[in-house]
VOVEX-627000 format. One line per 8 residues: their letters; for each residue x, y negated, z of N, C-alpha, C, O, CB. Coordinates in steps of 0.1 Angstrom, whole numbers, plus 5000, padded with zeros to 4 digits. Each point is the difference from the previous one (the first is absolute). Glycine has a CB too. Layout:
N
A = X:Y:Z:X:Y:Z:X:Y:Z:X:Y:Z:X:Y:Z ~ ...
//
This chain:
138
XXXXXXXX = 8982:1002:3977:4999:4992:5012:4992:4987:4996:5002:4995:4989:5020:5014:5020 ~ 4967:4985:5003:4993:4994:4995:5008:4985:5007:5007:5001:5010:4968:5020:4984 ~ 5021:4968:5000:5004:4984:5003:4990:4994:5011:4989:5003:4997:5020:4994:4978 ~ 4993:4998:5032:4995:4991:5014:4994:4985:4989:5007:4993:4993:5016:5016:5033 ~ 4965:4992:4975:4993:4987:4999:5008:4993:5006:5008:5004:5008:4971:5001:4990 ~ 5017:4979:4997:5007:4993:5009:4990:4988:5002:4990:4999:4994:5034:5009:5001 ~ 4981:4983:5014:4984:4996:5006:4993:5003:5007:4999:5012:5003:5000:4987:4985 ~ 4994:4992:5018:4993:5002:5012:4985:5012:4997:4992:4999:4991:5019:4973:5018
XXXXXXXX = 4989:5037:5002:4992:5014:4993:4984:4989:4997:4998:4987:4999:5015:5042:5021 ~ 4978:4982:4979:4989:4993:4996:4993:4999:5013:5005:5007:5008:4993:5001:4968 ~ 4990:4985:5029:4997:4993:5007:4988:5014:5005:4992:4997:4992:5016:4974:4997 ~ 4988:5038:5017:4989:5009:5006:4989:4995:5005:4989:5005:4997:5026:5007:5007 ~ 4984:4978:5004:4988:4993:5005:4989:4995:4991:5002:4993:4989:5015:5001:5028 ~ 4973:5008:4986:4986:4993:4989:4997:4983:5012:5000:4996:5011:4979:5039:4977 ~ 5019:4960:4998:4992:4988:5004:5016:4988:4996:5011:5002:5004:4967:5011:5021 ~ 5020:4978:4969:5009:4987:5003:5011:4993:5012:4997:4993:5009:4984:5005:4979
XXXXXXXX = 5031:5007:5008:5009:4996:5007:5003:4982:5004:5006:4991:4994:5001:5035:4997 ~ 4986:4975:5019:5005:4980:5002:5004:4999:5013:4994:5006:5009:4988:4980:4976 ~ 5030:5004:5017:5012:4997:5010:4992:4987:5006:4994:4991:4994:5032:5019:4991 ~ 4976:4992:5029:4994:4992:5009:5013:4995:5009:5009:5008:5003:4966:5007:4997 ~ 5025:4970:5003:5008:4994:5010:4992:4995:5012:4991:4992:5000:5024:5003:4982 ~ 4990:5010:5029:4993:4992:5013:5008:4994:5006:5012:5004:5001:4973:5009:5003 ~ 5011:4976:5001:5008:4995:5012:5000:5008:5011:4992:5009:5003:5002:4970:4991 ~ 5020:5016:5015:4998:5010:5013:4992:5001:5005:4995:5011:5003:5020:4987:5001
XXXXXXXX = 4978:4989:5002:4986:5001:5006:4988:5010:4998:4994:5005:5009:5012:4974:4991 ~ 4993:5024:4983:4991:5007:4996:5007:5014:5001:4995:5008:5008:4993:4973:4978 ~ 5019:5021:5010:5007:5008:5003:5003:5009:5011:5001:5012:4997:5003:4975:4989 ~ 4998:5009:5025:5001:5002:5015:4981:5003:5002:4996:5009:5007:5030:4970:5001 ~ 4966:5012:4985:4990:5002:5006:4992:5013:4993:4989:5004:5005:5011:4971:5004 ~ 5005:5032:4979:5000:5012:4994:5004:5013:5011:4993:5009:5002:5013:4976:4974 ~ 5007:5012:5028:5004:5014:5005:4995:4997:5015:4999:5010:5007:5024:4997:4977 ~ 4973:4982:5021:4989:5001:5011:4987:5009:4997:4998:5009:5008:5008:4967:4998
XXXXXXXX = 4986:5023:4983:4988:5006:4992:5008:5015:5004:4996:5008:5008:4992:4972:4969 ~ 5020:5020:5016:5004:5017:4992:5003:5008:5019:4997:5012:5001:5023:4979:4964 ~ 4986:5002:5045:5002:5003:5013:4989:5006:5005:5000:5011:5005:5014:4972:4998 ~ 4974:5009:4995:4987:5001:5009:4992:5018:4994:4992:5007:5006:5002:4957:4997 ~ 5011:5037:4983:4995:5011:4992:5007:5013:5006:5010:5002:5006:4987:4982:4971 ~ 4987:5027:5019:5009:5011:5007:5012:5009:4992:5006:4996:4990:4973:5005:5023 ~ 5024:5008:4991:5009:5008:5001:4998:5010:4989:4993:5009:5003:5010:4985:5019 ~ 5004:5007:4962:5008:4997:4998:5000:4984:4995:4991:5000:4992:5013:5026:5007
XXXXXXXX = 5000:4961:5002:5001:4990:4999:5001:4997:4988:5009:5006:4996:4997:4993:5022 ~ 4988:4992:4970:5000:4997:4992:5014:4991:4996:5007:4992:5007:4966:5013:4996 ~ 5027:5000:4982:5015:4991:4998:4994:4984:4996:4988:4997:4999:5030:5028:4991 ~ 4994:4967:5007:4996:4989:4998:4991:4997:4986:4989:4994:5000:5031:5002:5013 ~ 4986:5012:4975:4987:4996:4991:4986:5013:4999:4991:5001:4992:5031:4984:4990 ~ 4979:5020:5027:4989:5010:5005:4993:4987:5010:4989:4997:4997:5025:5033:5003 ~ 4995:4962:5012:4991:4993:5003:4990:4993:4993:4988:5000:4999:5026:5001:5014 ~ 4998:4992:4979:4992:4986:4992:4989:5006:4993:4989:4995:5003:5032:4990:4991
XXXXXXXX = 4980:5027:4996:4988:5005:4995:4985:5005:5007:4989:5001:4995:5030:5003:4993 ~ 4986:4997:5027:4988:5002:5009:4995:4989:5000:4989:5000:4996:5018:5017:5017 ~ 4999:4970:4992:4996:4990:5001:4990:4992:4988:4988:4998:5001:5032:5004:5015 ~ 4988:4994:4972:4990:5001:4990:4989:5009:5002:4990:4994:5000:5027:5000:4986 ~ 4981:5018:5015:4988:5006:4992:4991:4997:5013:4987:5001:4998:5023:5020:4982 ~ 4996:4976:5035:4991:4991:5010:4991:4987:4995:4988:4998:5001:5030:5009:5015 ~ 4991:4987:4979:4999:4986:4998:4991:5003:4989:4991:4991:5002:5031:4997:5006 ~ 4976:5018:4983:4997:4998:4989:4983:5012:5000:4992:5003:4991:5040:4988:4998
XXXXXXXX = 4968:5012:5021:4986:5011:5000:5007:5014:4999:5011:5003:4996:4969:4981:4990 ~ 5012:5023:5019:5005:5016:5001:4996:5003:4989:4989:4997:4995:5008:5011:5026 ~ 5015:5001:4970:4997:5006:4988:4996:5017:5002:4998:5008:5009:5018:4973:4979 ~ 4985:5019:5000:5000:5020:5000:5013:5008:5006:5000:5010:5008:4988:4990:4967 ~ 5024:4992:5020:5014:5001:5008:5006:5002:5011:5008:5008:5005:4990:4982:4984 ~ 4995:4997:5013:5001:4998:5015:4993:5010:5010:5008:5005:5008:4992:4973:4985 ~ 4983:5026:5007:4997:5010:4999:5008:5016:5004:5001:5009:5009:4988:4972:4978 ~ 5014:5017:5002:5007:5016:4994:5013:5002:5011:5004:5010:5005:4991:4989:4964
XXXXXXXX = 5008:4986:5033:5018:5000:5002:5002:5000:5016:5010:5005:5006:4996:4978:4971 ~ 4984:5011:5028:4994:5004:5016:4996:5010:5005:4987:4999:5001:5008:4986:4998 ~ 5009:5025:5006:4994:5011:5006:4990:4997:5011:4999:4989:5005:5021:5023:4988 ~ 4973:4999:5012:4985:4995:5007:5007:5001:5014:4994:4996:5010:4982:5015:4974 ~ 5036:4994:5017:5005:5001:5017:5005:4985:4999:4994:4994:5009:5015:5034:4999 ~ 4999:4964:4986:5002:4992:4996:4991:4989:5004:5002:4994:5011:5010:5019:4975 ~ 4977:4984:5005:4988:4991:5006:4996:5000:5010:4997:4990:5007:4998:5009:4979 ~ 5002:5018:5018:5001:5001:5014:5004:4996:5013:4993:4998:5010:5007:5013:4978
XXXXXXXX = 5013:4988:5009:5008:4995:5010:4997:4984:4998:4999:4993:5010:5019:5028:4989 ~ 4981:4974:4992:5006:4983:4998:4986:4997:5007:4999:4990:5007:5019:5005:4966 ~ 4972:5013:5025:4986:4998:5005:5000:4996:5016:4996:4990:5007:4994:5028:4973 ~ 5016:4994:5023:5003:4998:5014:5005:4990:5004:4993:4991:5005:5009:5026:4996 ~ 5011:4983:4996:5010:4988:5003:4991:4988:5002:4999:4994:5011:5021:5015:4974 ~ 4973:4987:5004:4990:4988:4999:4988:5003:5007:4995:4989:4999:5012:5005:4981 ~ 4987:5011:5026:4992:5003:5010:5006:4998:5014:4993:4994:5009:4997:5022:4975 ~ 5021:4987:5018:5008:4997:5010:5004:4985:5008:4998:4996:5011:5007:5025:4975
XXXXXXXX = 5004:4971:4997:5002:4987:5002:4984:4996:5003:4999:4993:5011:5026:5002:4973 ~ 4962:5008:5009:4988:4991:5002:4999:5001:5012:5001:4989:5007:4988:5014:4974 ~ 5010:5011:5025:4998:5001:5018:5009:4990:5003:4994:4989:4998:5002:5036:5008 ~ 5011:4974:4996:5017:4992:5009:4990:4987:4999:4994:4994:5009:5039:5018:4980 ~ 4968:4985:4996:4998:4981:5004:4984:4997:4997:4997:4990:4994:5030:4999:4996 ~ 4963:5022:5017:4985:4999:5006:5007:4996:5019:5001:4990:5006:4980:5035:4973 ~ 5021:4987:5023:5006:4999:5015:5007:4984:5001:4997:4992:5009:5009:5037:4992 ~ 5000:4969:4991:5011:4989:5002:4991:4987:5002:5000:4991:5008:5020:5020:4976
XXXXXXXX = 4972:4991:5007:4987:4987:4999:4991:4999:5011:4996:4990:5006:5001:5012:4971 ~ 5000:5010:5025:4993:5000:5008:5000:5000:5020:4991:5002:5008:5005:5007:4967 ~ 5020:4986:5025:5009:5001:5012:4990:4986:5004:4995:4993:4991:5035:5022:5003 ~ 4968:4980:5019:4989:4988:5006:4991:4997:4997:4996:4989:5003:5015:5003:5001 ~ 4980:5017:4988:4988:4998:4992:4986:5000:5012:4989:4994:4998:5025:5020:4980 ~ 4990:4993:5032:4992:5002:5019:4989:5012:4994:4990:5005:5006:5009:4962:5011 ~ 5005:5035:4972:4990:5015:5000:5002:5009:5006:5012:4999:5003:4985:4998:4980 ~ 4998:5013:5022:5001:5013:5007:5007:5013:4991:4993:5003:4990:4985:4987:5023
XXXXXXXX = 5032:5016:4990:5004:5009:4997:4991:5010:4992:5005:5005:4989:5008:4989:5028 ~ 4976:5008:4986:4992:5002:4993:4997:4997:4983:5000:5007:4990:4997:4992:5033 ~ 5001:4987:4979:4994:4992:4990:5011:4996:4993:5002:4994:4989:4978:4998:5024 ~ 5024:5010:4993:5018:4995:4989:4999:5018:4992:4998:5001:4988:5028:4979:5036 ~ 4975:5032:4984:5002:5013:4988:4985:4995:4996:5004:4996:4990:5014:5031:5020 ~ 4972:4971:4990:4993:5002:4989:5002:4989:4993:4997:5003:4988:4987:5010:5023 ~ 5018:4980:4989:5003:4988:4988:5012:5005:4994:5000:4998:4988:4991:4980:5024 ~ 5015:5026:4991:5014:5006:4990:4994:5015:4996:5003:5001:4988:5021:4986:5027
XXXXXXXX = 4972:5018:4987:4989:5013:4990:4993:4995:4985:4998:5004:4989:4994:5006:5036 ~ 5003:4977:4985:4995:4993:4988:5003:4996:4991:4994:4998:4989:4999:5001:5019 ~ 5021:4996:4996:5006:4992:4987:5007:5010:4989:5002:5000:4988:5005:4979:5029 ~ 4996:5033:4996:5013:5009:4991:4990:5010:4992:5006:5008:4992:5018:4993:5028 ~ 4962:5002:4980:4990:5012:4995:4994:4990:4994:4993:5007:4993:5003:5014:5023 ~ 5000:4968:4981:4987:4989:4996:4992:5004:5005:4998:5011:5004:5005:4982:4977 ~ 4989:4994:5018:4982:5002:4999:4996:5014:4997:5004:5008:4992:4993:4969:4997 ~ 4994:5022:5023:4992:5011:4996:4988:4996:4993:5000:4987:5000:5008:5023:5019
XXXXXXXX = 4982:4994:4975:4990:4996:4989:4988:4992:5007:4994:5005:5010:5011:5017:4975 ~ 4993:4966:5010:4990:4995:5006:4988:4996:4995:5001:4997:4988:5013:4999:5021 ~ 4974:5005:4996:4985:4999:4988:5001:4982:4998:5009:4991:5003:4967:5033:5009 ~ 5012:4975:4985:5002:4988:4995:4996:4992:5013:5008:4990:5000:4987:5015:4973 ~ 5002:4994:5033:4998:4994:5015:5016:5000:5009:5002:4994:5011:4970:5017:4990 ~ 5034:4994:4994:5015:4998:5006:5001:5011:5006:5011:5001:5005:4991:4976:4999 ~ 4990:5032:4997:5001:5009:5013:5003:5010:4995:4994:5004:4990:4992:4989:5024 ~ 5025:5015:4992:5002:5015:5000:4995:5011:4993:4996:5007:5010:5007:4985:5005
XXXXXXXX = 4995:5014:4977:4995:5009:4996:5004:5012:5007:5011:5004:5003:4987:4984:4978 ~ 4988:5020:5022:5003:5015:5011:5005:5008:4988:4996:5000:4989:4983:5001:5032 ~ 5029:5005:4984:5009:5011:4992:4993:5013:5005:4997:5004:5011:5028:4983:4988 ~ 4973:5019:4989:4999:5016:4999:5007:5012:5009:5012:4997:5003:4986:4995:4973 ~ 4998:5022:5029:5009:5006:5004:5014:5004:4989:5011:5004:5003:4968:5003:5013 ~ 5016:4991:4976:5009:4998:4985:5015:4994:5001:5011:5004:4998:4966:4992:4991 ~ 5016:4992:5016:5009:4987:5004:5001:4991:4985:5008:4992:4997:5010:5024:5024 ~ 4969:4991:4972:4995:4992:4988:4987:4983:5006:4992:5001:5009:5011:5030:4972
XXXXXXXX = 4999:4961:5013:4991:4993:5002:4982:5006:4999:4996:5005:4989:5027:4978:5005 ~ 4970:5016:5012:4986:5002:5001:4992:4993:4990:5000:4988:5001:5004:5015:5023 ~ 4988:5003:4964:4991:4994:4993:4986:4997:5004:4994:5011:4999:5021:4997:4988 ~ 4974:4980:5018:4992:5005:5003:4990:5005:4995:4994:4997:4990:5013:4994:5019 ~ 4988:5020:5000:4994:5010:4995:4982:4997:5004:4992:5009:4999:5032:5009:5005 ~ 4973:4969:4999:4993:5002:5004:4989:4992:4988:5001:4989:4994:5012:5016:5030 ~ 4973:5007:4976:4990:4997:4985:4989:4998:5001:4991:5003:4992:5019:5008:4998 ~ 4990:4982:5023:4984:4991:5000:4995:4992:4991:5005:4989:4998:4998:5009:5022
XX = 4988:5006:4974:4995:4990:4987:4982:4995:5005:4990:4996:4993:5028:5021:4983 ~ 4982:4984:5040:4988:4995:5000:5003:4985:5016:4991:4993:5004:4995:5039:4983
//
């Protein structure tokens, strides 16, 4: 018969274990973050580590640790809030329904390419920008 270590087992996780205190405020405003996230919901130090590797630039990790439906979605989401508060701004502006969706196309797709005169560049059936082709050398 074999004997039970005793003691706390050994630790599985890679990387440096360090203990974090928040105030409620911060705290509260954590599981607000972790709320807005989808489904399955990140735990608290799953949040906090998302947040760092935000804060701190996208690593390889981070990366890896995000699936592409994932960005996907958050992509949306943020495409979404941008629509809401374009519209929102743009509520007594006396533009024409019109001119309000095309100004919000514009903001939410950018600029389309412009030459150096400010103007438009004609797009290709491609939907590549046009190089000109034209080779008058006289």
């Amino acid at each position: 018969m074999t004997l039970k270590k005793r003691g706390r087992p050994t630790a599985t996780g890679m990387g440096q274990l360090i203990g974090v205190r928040l105030v409620d405020d911060r705290l509260a405003a954590l599981d607000a973050w972790i709320a807005l996230q989808l489904e399955p919901r990140p735990s608290r130090p799953e949040a906090i580590r998302r947040l760092v590797d935000q804060a701190l630039g996208a690593t390889s990790r981070t990366s890896a640790h995000i699936g592409s439906a994932e960005r996907a979605a958050g992509a949306s989401r943020a495409e979404a809030r941008a629509g809401a508060e374009i519209d929102r701004q743009q509520r007594g502006s006396g533009q024409t329904e019109a001119e309000k969706a095309s100004r919000k196309r514009e903001l939410l797709e950018g600029q389309p390419e412009l030459d150096r005169t400010g103007k438009r560049k004609p797009k290709s059936k491609s939907g590549s920008v046009e190089k000109n082709t034209d080779h008058n050398d006289t």
